[in-house]
N, C-alpha and C positions, 0 to 999 in steps of 0.2 A: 504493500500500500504506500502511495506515494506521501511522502510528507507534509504536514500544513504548510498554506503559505505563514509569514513572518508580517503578520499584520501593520507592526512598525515599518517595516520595508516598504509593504503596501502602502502607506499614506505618504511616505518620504515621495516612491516614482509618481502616485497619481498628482500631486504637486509639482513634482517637475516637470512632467507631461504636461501638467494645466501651461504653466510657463513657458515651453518650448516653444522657438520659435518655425523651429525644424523637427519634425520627426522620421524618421525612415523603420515602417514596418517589413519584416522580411519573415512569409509565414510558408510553411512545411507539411509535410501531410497529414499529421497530429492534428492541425484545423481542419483537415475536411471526414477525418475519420469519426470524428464529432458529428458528423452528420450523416453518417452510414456510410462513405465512400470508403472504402476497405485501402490501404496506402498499393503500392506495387506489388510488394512480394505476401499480404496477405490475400490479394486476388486471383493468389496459383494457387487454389482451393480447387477442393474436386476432380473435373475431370482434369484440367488446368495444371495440377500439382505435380503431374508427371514431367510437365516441358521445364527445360532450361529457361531460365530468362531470355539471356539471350539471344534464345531462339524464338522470342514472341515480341519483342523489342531489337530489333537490329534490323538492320539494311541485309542483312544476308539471310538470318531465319527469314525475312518479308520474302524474297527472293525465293530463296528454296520452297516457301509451302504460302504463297500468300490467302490462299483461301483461310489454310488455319489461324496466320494473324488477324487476317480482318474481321472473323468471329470471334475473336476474342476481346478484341475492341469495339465491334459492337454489342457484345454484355458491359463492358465497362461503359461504353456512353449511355447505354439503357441507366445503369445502376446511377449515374452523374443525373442524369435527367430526371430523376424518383427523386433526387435528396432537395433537402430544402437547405438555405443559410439555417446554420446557428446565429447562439447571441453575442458569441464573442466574431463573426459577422458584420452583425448588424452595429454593432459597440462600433468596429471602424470607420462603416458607414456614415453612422450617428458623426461618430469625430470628425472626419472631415467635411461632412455639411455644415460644422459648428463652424469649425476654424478653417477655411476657405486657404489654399496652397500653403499649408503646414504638415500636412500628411502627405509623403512618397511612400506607397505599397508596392511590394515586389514578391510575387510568390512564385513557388518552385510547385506549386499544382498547379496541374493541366485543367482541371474542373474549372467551371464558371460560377462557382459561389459568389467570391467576394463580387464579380458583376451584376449579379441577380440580388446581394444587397444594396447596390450602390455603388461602390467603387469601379467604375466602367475604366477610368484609365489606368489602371492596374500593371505594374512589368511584369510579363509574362517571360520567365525564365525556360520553359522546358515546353512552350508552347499552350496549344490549345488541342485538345481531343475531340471536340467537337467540330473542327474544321479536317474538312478534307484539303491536301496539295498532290502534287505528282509525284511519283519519286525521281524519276527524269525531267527537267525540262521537256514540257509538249515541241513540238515542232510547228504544230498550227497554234499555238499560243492561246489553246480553250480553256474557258475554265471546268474546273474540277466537279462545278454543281451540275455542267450540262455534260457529264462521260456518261456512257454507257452502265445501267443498272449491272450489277455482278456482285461478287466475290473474289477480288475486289470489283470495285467500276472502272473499266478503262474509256481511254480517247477511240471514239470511230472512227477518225480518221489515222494515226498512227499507234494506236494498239497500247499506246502509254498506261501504264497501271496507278490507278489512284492508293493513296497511303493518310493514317493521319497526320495530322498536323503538329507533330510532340517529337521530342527531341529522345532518337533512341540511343542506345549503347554507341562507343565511337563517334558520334555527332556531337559538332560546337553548337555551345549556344549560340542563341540569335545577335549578333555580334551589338547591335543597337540596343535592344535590351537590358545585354551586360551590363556593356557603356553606361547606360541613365542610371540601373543599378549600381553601378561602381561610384559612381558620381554622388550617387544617392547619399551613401555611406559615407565616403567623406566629408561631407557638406552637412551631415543633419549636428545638431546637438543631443537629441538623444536615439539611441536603436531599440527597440525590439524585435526580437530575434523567439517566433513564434512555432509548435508544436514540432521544431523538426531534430531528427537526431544527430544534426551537423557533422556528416556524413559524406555528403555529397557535393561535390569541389565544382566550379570553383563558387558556388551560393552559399559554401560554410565559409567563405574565407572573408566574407562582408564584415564579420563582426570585428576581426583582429583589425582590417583595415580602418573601420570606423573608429575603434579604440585609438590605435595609431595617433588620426587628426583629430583627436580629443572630442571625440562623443560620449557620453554615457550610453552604456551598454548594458540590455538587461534581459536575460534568459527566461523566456515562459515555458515551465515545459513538467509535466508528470514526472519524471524522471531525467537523469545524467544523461548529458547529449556529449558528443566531441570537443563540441568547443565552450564549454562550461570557463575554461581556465581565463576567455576571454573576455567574459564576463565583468562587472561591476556587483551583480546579485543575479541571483537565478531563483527566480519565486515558482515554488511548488505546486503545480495547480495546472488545469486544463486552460484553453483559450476560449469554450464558453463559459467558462466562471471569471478568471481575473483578466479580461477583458474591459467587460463590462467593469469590473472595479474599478479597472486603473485610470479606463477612459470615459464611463459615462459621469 
């Protein structure tokens, strides 16, 4: 069981948060699994738990068996499209309608929660699962909504294979993305660094770098993530509980 938050702590950041003139949140899949979306590797359940990752995420398992990935991503945008926001959500939402260009969000889920609260300009680190692209450049330069129905959908006219829109194994971030993210970090005064197990490079690396240009930095998380050490506080608790605390 994960430990209480430190109530003292609590009232210290939601006063700094009130004050801030910059904040950069950076949230992980611990926020959307708040609202039933299972993170990556709890969604290789059942029949799923046989495959490699990276054979359902990669350019190359796409390749070898694309029928089998594209069914599996669409159970997972089925599953995205059932959930609804949480409060710790709607809490950022809330914030940034409060305090109008003080909040930069950057999330490393693919789901469209923090959208369908409110945060429509959101950095989308590892993409969007609900967007189709090609995996090759088309040739006819069509878009992806009008290919051919399938498993996957291709282009009619050159045979191109449609894929989602989410950043797999071996693949850079969206270099623009990063960028505003990186920016993010160094320029806010304070972080938070939301449900993820900092883990995953280079979106765990925001925190050391925001500490660096002297933000305050603060860990929301159930449990010990990676980069805890980079911390300022790491408050115990889910992002639909101290969410709302820190920020409504």
């Amino acid at each position: 069981m994960p430990e209480a938050p430190d109530h003292s702590a609590l009232a210290e950041w939601r006063q700094r948060l009130a004050q801030a003139r910059s904040v950069c949140v950076l949230t992980g899949a611990g926020m959307s699994a708040e609202s039933g979306i299972p993170t990556f590797r709890d969604a290789l359940t059942g029949l799923w738990s046989r495959f490699d990752p990276a054979r359902l995420a990669s350019v190359e398992g796409f390749r070898a068996d694309p029928g089998l990935v594209w069914d599996w991503y669409a159970e997972r945008r089925a599953g995205v499209q059932a959930a609804q926001p949480n409060a710790g959500h709607r809490a950022l939402a809330a914030f940034a309608r409060r305090r109008p260009g003080v909040l930069t969000l950057v999330t490393q889920n693919v789901d469209d929660l923090h959208q369908r609260a409110g945060n429509r300009d959101t950095i989308r680190l590892h993409g969007d699962i609900l967007q189709d692209r090609w995996l090759e450049p088309c040739g006819m330069a069509c878009d992806p909504a009008r290919a051919e129905p399938g498993r996957p959908p291709r282009c009619a006219a050159c045979g191109g294979l449609v894929r989602p829109g989410v950043v797999w194994f071996g693949e850079s971030l969206p270099p623009a993305a990063l960028q505003h993210a990186e920016h993010a970090a160094r320029h806010c005064e304070v972080l938070l660094v939301v449900g993820t197990s900092g883990a995953v490079w280079p979106a765990a690396g925001l925190a050391a770098a925001a500490r660096r240009a002297g933000a305050h930095v603060a860990i929301v998380n159930p449990s010990a993530s990676e980069i805890d050490a980079e911390a300022h506080v790491c408050l115990r608790g889910t992002a639909a509980t101290l969410l709302p605390a820190l920020l409504d």
